[in-house]
C-alpha positions as a Python dict, from the first residue, in 0.01 Angstrom:
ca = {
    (1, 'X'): (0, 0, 0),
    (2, 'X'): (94, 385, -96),
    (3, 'X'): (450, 321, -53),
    (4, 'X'): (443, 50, -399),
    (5, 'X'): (354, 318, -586),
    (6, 'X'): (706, 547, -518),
    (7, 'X'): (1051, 497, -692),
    (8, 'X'): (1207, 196, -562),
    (9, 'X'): (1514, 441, -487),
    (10, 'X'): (1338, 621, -293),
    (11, 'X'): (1157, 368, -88),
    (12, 'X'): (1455, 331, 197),
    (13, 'X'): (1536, 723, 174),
    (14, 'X'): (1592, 792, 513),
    (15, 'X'): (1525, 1160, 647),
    (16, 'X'): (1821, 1362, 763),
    (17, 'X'): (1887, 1247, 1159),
    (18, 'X'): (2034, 1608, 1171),
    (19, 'X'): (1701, 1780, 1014),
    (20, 'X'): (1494, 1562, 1271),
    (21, 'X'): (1761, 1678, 1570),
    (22, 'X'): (1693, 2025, 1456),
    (23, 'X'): (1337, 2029, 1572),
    (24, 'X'): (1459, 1941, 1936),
    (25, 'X'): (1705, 2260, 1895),
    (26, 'X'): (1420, 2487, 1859),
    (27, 'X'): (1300, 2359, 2194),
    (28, 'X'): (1297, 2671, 2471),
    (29, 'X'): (1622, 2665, 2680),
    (30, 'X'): (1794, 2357, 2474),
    (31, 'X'): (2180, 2436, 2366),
    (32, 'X'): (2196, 2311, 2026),
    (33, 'X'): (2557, 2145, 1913),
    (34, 'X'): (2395, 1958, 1644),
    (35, 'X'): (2296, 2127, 1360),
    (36, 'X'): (2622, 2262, 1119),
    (37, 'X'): (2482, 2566, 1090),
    (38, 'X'): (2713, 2903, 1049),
    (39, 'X'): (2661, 3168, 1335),
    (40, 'X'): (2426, 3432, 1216),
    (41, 'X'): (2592, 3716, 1444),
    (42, 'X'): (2814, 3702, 1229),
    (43, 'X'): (2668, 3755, 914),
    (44, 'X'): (2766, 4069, 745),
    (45, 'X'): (2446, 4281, 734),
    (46, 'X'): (2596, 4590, 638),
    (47, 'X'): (2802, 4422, 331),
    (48, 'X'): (2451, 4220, 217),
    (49, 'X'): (2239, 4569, 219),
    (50, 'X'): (2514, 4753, 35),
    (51, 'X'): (2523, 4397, -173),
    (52, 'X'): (2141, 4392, -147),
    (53, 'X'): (2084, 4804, -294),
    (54, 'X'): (2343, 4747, -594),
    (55, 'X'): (2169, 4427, -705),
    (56, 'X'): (1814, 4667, -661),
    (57, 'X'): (1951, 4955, -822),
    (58, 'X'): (2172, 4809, -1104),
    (59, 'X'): (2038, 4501, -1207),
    (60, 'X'): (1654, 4502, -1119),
    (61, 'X'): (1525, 4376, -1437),
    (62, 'X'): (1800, 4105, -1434),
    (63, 'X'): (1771, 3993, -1097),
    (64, 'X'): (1395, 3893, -1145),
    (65, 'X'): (1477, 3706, -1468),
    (66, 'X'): (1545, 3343, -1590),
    (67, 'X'): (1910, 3320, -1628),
    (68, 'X'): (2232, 3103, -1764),
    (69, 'X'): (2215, 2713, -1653),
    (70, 'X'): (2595, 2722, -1606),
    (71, 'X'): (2551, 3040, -1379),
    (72, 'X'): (2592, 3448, -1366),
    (73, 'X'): (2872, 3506, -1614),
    (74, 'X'): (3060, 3791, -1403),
    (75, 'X'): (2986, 3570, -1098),
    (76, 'X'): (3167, 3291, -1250),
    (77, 'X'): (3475, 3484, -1347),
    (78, 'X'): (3514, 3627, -959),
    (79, 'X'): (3455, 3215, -877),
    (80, 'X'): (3735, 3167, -1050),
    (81, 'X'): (3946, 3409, -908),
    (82, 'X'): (3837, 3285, -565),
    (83, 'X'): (3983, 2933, -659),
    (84, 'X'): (4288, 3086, -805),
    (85, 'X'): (4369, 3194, -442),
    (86, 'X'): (4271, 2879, -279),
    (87, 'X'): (4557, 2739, -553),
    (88, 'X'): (4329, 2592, -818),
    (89, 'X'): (4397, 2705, -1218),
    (90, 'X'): (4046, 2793, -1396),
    (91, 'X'): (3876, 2951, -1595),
    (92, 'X'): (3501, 3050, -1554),
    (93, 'X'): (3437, 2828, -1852),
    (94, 'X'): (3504, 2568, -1604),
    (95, 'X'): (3255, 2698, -1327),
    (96, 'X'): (2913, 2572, -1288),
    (97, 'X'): (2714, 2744, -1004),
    (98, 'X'): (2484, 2514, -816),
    (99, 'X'): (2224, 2567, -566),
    (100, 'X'): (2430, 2505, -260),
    (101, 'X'): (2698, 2200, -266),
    (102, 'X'): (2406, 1962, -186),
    (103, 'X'): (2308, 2034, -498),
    (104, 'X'): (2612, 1962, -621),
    (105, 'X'): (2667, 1620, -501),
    (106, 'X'): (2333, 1551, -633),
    (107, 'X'): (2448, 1651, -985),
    (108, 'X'): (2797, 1483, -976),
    (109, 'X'): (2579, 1136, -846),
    (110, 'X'): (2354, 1121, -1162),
    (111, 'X'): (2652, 1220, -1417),
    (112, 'X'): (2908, 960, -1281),
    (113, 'X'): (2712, 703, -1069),
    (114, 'X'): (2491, 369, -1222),
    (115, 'X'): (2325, 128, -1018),
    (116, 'X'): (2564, -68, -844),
    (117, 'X'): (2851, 146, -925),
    (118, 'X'): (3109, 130, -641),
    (119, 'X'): (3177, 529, -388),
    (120, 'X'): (3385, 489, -190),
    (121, 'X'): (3397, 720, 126),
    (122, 'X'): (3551, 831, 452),
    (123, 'X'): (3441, 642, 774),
    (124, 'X'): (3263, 875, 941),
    (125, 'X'): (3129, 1053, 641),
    (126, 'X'): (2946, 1350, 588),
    (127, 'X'): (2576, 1210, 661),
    (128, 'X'): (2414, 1416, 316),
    (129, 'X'): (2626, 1267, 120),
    (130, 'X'): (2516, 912, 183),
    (131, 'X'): (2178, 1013, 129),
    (132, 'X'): (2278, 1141, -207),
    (133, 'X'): (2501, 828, -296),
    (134, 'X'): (2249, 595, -188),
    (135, 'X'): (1945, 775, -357),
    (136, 'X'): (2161, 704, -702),
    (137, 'X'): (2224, 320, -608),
    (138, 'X'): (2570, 325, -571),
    (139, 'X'): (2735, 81, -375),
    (140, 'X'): (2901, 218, -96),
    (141, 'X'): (3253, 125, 90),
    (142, 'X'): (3421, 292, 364),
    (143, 'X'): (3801, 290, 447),
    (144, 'X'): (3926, 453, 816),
    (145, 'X'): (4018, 770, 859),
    (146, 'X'): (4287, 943, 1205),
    (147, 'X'): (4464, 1249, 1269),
    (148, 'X'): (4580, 1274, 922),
    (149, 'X'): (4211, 1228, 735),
    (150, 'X'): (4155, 931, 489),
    (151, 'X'): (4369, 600, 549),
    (152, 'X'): (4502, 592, 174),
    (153, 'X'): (4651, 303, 229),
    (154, 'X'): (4354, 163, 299),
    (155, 'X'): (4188, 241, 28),
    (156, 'X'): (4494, 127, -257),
    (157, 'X'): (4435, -226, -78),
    (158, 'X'): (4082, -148, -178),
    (159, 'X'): (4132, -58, -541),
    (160, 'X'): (4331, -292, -622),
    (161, 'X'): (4130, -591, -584),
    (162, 'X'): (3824, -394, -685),
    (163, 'X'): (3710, -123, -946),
    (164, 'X'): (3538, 200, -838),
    (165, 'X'): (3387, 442, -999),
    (166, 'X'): (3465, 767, -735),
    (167, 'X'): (3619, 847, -428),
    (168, 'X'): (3353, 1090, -207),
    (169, 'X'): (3623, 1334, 13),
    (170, 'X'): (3599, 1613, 249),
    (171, 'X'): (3983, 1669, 292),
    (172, 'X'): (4001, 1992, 470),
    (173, 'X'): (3870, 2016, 823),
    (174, 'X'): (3610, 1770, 740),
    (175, 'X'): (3219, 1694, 850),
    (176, 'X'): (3196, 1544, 1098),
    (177, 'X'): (3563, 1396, 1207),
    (178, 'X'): (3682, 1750, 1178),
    (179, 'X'): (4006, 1578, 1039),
    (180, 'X'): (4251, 1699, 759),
    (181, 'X'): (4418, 1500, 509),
    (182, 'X'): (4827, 1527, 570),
    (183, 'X'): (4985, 1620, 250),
    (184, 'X'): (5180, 1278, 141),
    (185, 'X'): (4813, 1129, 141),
    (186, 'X'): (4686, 1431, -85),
    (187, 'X'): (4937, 1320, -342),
    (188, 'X'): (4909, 987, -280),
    (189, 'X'): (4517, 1001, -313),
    (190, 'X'): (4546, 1153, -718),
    (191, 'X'): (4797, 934, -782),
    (192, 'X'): (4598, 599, -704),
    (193, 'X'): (4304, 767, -883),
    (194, 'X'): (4581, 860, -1175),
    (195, 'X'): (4686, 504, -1149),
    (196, 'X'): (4303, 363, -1136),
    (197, 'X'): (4109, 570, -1320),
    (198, 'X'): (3853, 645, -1036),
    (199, 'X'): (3726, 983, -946),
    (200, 'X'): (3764, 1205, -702),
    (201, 'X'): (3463, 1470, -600),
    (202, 'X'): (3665, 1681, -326),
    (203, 'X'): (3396, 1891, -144),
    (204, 'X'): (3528, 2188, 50),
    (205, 'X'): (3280, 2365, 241),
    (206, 'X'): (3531, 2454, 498),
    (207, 'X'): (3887, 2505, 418),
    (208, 'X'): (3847, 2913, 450),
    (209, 'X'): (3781, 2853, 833),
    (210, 'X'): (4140, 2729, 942),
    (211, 'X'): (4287, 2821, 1272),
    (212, 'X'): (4617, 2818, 1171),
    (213, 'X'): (4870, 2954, 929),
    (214, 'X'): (4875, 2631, 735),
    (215, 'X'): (4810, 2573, 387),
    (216, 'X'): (4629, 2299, 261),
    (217, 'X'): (4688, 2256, -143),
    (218, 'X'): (4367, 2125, -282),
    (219, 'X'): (4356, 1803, -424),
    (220, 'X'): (4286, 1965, -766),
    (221, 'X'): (4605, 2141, -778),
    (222, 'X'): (4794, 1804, -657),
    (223, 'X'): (4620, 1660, -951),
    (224, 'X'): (4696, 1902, -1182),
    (225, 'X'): (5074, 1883, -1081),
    (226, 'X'): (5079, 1516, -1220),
    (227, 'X'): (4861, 1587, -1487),
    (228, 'X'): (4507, 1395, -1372),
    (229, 'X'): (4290, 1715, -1337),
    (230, 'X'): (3984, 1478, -1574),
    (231, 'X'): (4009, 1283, -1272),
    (232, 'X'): (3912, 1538, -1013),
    (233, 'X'): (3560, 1745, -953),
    (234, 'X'): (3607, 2032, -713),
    (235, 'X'): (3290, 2148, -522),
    (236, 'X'): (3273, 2416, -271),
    (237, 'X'): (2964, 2713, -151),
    (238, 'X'): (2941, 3033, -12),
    (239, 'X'): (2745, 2891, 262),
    (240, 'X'): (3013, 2898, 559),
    (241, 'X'): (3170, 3207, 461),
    (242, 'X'): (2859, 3465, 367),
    (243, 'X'): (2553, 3296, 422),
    (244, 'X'): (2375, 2959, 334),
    (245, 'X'): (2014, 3112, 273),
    (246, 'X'): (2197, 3247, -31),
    (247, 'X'): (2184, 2871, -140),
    (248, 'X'): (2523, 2970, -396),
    (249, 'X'): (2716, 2679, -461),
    (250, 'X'): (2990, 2605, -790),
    (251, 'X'): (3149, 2295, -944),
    (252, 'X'): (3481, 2282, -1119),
    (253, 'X'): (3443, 1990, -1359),
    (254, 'X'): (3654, 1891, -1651),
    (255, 'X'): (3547, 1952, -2004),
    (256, 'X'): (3433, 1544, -2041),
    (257, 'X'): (3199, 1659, -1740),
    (258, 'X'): (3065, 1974, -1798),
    (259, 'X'): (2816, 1957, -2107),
    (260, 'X'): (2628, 1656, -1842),
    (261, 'X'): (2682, 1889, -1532),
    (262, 'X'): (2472, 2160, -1737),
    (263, 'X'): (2256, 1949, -1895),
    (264, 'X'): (2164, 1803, -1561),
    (265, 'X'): (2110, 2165, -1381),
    (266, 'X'): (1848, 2264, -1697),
    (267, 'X'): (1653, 1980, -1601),
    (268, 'X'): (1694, 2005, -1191),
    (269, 'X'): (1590, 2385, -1160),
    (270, 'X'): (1692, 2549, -1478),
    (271, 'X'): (1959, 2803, -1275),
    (272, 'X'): (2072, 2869, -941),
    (273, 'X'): (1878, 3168, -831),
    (274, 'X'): (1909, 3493, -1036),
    (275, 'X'): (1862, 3750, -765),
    (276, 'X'): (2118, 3522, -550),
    (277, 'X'): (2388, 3505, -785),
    (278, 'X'): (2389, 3859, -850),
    (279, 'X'): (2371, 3965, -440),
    (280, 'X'): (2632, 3722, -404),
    (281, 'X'): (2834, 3894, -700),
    (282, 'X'): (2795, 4224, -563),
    (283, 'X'): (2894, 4129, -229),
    (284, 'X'): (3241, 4003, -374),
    (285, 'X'): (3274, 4338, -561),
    (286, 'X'): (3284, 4523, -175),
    (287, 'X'): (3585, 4366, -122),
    (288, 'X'): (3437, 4288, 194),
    (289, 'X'): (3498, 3921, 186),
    (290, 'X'): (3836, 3826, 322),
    (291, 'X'): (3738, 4054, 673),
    (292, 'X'): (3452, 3871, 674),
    (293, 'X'): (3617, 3551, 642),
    (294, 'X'): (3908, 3699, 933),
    (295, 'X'): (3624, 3765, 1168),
    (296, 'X'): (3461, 3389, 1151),
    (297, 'X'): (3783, 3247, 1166),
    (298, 'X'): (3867, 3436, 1494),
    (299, 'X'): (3566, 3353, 1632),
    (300, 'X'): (3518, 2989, 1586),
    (301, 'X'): (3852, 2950, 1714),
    (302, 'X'): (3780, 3091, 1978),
    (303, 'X'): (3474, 2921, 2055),
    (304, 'X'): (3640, 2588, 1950),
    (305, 'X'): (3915, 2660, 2227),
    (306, 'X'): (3660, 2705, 2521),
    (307, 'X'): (3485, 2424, 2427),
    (308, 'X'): (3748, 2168, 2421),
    (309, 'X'): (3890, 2325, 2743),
    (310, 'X'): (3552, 2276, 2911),
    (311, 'X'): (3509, 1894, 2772),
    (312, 'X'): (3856, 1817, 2856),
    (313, 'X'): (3804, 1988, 3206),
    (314, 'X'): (3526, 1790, 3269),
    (315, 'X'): (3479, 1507, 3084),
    (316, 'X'): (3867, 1407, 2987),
    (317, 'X'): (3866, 1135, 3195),
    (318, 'X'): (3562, 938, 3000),
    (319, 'X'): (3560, 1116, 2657),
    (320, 'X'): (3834, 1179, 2413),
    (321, 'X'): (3811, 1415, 2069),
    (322, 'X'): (3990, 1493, 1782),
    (323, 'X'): (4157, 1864, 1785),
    (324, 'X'): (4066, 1979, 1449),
    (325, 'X'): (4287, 2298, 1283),
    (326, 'X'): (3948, 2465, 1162),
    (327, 'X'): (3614, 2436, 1049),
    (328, 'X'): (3271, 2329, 1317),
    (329, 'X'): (3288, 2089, 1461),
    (330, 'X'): (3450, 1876, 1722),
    (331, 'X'): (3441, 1444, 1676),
    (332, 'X'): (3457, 1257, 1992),
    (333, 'X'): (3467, 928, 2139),
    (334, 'X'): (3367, 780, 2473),
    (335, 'X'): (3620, 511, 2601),
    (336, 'X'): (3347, 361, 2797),
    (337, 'X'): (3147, 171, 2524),
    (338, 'X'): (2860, 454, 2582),
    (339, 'X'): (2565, 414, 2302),
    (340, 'X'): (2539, 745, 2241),
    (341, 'X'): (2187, 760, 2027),
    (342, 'X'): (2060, 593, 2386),
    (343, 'X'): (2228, 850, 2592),
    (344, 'X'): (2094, 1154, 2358),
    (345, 'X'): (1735, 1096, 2540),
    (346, 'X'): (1910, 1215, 2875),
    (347, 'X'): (2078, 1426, 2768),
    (348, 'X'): (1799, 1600, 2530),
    (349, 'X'): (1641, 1562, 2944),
    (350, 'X'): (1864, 1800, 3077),
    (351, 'X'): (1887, 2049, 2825),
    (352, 'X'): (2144, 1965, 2552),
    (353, 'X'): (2132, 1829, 2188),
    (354, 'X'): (2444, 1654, 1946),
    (355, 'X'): (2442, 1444, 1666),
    (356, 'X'): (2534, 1030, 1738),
    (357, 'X'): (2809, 945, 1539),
    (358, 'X'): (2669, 664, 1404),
    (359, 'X'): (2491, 832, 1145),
    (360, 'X'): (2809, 901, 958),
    (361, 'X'): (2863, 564, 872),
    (362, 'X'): (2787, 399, 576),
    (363, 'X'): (2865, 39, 740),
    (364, 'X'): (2960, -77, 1078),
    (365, 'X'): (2873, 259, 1291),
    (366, 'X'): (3085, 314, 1609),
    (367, 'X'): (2780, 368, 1816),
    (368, 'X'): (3039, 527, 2133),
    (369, 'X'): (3076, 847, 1895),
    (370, 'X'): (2906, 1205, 1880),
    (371, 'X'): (2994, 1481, 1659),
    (372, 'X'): (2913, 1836, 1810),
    (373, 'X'): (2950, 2169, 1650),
    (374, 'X'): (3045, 2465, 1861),
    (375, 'X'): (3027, 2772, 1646),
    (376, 'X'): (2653, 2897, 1725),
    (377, 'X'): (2622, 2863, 2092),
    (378, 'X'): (2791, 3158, 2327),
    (379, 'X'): (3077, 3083, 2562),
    (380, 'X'): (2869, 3058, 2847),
    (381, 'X'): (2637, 2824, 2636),
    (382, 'X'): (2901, 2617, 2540),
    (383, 'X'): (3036, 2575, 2915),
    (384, 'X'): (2630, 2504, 3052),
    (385, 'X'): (2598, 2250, 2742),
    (386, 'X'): (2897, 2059, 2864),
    (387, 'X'): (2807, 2072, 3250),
    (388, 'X'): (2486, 1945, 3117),
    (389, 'X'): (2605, 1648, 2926),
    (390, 'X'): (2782, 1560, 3242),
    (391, 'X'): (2523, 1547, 3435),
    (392, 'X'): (2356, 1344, 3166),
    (393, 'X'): (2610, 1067, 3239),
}
């Protein structure tokens, strides 16, 4: 009876499988390779006091105060900076700091998306994302992804017999396939939404966390090149690379965008956290930040490279995974037809907890999938976790 009385978009609003899977982490003696979650060994304590004593000692009465809906000013400008090095032209007029990129998406959904209005998104998908998407009504399609991310082609059969609204894309080392989208399909990508007049929200959580010497061009600066930068929203957060309790987040929207974007944060939470935004600030004024980002890159590597060892050591024969050039986490497969939400009982049994791919999906799950992040556990975790999950079989 209750349940008439909420938002009929809310109604169906599912809780997070991951959030639920993260109670079963905090079980004693489980190995957790669910939850995305950056290792907190390697969190820079001695860079966050020194960031934490500036804020305290030079800012005190401004930390504790209401601030700018668009975000710090100073912060902004070092924002921009940071996405002049990732290749992306700004200026910190063009920055809107958010609350974490969840917040963003949430933002970006309620400026661009009515009821009904067709997203279109990766399949697998990052599982947030369809919450967000589906809390605003859209209508949601899927196109395929392999090794090289997104199946454009795919989706140019799709526009072209249908119109869309946006494009939803994690193109860099992507949650949770892990997969990274080739450069001919980068271009190709802005140039159906060019040719279409769809947007594109890239999010890119993870990009700093590549393995290799690589460079992936965003899809903002491939837009720019060809002149459809209205048509692309850039989102990324400090969350992978300093620290997610700092909940710091940014947008870079076009100017058609922005005065909604802002108008939107006023009435969400007025501003991103004061006291955040300035810690964060001071952090980037240590010069601390590419080390840190050095040391987490050497280390999930490393992590990533015992893992997949281990699972192709001892499961090869019945599993199979994407090799991803970065980011957390590792996307596999079972060739067996193995329901893997079934299996997660035994396995949660002996020990061991992942995510069932078939959460990821906004239509037509592959239910034989799993996606498993690696970058918390230790090395001898990670080898226990997969002798457990064999057992488990």
């Amino acid at each position: 009876m209750s349940k008439n009385k909420l938002a009929s978009s809310v109604q169906s609003l599912q809780s997070s499988a991951i959030r639920e899977l993260l109670k079963h982490s905090k079980m004693p003696g489980v190995i957790s390779l669910g939850g995305g979650i950056p290792n907190p060994d390697l969190f820079d304590h001695e860079g966050l006091q020194i960031a934490a004593d500036a804020v305290l000692s030079r800012h005190f009465g401004e930390a504790f105060q209401y601030g700018l809906s668009e975000g710090y000013p100073e912060l902004r400008s070092a924002i921009g900076q940071i996405c002049a090095e990732r290749g992306i032209a700004c200026q910190a007029d063009d920055v809107v700091i958010t609350s974490g990129s969840q917040q963003s998406l949430d933002i970006l959904a309620r400026a661009l998306i009515n009821p009904g209005d067709t997203v279109v998104v990766e399949s697998p998908t990052y599982l947030a994302a369809l919450q967000v998407f589906s809390l605003a009504q859209a209508n949601l399609e899927s196109v395929g992804t392999d090794g090289e991310g997104m199946k454009v082609d795919e989706l140019e059969a799709l526009v072209s017999r249908k119109t869309i609204k946006a494009v939803y894309i994690v193109p860099t080392f992507g949650n949770p396939g892990g997969v990274t989208l080739s450069e001919n399909r980068r271009k190709q990508l802005v140039e159906l939404s060019k040719r279409y007049d769809f947007v594109i929200i890239e999010d890119d959580p993870y990009s700093e966390i590549n393995y290799t010497s690589d460079v992936f061009r965003p899809l903002m600066a491939h837009a720019k090149a060809i002149g459809n930068e209205e048509n692309v929203v850039y989102t990324s957060t400090f969350s992978k690379i300093l620290a997610p309790g700092t909940r710091v987040g940014w947008l870079v929207v076009p100017e058609w965008l922005k005065r909604a974007v802002v108008n939107l944060k006023q009435t969400t939470d007025l501003h991103t956290s004061t006291l955040s935004q300035l810690m964060t600030f001071e952090y980037l004024q240590t010069g601390r930040l590419a080390g840190q980002i050095a040391l987490i890159r050497d280390a999930y590597r490393q992590k990533y490279q015992t893992f997949a060892t281990e699972l192709e050591n001892e499961l090869g024969d019945v599993l199979t995974f994407h090799k991803p050039k970065g980011g957390m986490f590792l996307w596999a497969k079972f060739n067996n037809g193995l329901n893997t939400t079934e299996w997660l009982a035994k396995t949660l049994a002996n020990g061991v907890v992942f995510v069932p791919g078939e959460f990821f999906y906004c239509s037509n799950p592959d239910h034989s999938t799993l996606r498993m992040s690696f970058v918390t556990a230790t090395d001898e975790q990670l080898k226990e976790a997969v002798r457990r999950l064999k057992i488990s079989l």
